[in-house]
C-alpha positions in Angstrom: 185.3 13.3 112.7 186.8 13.7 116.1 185.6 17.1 118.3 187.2 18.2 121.5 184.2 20.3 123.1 185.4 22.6 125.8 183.1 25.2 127.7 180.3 26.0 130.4 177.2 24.3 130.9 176.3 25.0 127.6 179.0 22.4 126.7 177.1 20.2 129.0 173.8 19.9 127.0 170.2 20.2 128.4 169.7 21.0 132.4 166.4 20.7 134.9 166.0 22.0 137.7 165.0 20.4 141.1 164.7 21.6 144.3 166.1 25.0 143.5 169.5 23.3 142.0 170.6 22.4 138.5 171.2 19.6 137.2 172.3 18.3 133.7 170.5 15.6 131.9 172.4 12.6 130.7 172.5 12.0 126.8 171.1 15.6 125.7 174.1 17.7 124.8 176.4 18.1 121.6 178.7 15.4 122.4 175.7 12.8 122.7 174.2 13.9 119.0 177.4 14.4 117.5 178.2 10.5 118.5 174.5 9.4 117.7 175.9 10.7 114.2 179.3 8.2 114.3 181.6 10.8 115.1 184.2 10.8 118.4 184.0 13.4 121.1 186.0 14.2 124.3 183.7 16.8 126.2 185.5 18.8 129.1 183.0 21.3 129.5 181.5 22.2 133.4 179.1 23.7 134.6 179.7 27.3 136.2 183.1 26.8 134.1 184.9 30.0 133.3 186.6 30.3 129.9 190.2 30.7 131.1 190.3 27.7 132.8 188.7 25.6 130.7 191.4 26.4 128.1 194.3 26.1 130.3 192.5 22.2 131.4 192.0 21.9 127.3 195.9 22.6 127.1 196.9 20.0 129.2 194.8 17.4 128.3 195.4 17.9 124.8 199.3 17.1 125.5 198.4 13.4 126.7 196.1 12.9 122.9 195.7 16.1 120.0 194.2 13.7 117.6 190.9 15.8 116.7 189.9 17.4 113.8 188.1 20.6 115.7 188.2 22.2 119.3 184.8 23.4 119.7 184.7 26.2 122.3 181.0 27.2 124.4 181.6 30.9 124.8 180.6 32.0 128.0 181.0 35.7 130.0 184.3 36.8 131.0 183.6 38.2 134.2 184.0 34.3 135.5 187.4 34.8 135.1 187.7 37.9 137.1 186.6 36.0 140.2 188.0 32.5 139.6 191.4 33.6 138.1 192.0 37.3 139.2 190.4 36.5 142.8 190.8 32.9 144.0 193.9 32.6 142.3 196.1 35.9 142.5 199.2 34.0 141.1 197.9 32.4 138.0 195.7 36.4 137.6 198.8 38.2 138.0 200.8 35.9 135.4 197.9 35.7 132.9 196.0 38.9 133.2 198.4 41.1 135.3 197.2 44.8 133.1 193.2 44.1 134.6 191.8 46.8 135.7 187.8 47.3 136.8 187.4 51.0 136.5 185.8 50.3 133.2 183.6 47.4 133.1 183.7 46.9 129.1 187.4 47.8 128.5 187.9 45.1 131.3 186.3 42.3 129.7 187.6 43.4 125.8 191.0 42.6 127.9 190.3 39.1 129.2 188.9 38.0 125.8 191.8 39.6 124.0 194.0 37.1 126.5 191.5 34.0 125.9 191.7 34.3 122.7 195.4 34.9 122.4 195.5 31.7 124.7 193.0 30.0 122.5 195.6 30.6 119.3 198.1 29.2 120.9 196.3 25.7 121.5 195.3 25.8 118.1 199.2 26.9 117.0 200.9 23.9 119.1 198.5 21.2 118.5 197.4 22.1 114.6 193.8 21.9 115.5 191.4 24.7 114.5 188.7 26.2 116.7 185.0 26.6 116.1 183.7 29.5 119.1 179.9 29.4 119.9 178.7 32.2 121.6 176.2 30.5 124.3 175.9 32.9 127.8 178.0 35.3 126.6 178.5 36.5 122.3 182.1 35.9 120.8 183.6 39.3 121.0 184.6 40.9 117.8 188.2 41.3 118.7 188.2 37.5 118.1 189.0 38.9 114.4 192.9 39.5 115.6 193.2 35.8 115.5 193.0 32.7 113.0 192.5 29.9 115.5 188.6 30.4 115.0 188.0 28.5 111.7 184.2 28.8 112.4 181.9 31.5 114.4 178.4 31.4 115.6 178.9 34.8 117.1 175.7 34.4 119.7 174.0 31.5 119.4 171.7 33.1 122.6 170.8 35.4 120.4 169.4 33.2 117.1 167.3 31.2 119.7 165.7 33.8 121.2 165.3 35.8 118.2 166.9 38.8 120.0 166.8 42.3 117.8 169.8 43.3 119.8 173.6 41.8 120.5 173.1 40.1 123.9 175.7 42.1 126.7 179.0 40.7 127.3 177.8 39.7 130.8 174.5 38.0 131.3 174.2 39.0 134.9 172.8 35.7 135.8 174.3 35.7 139.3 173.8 39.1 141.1 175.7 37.5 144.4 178.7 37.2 141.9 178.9 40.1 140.6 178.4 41.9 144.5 181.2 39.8 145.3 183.4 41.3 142.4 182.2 44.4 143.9 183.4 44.1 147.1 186.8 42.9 146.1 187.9 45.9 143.9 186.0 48.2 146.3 183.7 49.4 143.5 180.0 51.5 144.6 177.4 48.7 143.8 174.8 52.0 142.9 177.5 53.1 140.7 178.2 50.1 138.5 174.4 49.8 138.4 174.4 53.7 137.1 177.3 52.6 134.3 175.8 49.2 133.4 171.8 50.0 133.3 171.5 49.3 129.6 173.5 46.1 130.0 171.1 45.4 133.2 167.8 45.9 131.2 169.2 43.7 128.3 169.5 41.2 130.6 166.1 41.4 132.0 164.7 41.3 128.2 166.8 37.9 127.8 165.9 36.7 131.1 162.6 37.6 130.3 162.3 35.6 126.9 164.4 32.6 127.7 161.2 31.9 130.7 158.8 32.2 127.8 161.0 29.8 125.9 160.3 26.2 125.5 163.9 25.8 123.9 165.1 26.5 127.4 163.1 24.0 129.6 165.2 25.2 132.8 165.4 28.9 131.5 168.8 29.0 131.4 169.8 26.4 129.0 168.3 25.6 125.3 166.9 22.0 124.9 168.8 18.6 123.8 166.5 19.4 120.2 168.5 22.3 120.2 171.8 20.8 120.5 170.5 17.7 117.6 170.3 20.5 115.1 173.5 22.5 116.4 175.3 19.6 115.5 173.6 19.1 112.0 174.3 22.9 111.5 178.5 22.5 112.5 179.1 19.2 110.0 177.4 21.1 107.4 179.8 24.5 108.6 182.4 22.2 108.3 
């Protein structure tokens, strides 16, 4: 089989941390055990990658080679594209998510995955290749149900590994300087988003809490390269 994985860090595989930085381990991820199983990969995924523009860089470098069998998609949070897109690059927000608005945090981020997604079907409409989404930092949101391009969901794979009684929040709230930033910009009252979002905040802190406790996530943050063996057992059986 030939995959075209796509994503954050997740896509990346296993990470450590030294000196206060991260840093991905060679050899750990689901393009390494998907190859130790015969099969070809092309990985694009980043780390701190947002979902918008790793589809748009999945667009274009499918036009110079399509010939895969699955796009495989590392789900992460949404609110990346609010300051990589909507901020850094006002063009490209205004042509691609032009109806944003931040008043509602939520509604907000149902509309950039509604976009994604739409985006994400058109990839899989012009090439013929169908999608399988993993929900790693952020779940899959239910309006992915709209669309076909998603033969296969793991709808938070967060959630299996940490055994979570509860659907993870669309933002993990990871990166508090971020989200100030985000803040700033749209001239929304940090105490007040903090008032609107305090369930969110104290899922966070659960999953935060647990993924410490964890020893499929040796840096925390990411699971393990055992992890990522049996994800890839787990998608040829999907498949």
């Amino acid at each position: 089989m030939k995959f075209f994985i796509l994503g954050d860090s997740w896509g990346v595989g296993e990470w450590t941390k030294k000196s206060g930085r991260f840093e991905s381990i060679p050899n750990t991820g689901l393009d390494y055990h998907f190859t130790q199983l015969g099969h070809t990969v092309t990985n694009i995924s980043a780390g701190s990658a947002g979902n918008f523009g790793q589809l748009r860089h999945a667009y274009w470098t499918l036009k110079e080679n399509a010939n895969y069998d699955y796009i495989i998609w590392f789900h992460t949070e949404s609110m990346r594209d609010i300051e990589e897109i909507l901020i850094n690059d006002p063009d490209e927000g205004q042509q691609y998510f032009s109806d944003f608005d931040i008043s509602n945090l939520d509604i907000g981020l149902d509309y950039l995955d509604f976009k994604n997604y739409k985006y994400a079907q058109t990839i899989a409409d012009e090439y013929n290749i169908p999608f399988i989404v993993i929900g790693g930092q952020c779940p899959v949101n239910p309006i992915i149900n709209q669309f076909s391009f998603a033969q296969h969901i793991i709808h938070s794979w967060l959630a299996e590994l940490l055994e979570l009684n509860f659907i993870p929040p669309k933002n993990t709230f990871f990166s508090w300087d971020k989200i100030k930033r985000i803040l700033d910009h749209y001239g929304v009252d940090e105490k007040e988003f903090i008032i609107n979002n305090i369930d969110q905040l104290d899922c966070t802190k659960v999953i935060q809490e647990l993924a410490v406790k964890s020893l499929l996530f040796p840096d925390n943050c990411h699971p393990s390269s055992e992890c990522f063996k049996q994800l890839a057992q787990r998608i040829i059986e999907m498949i």
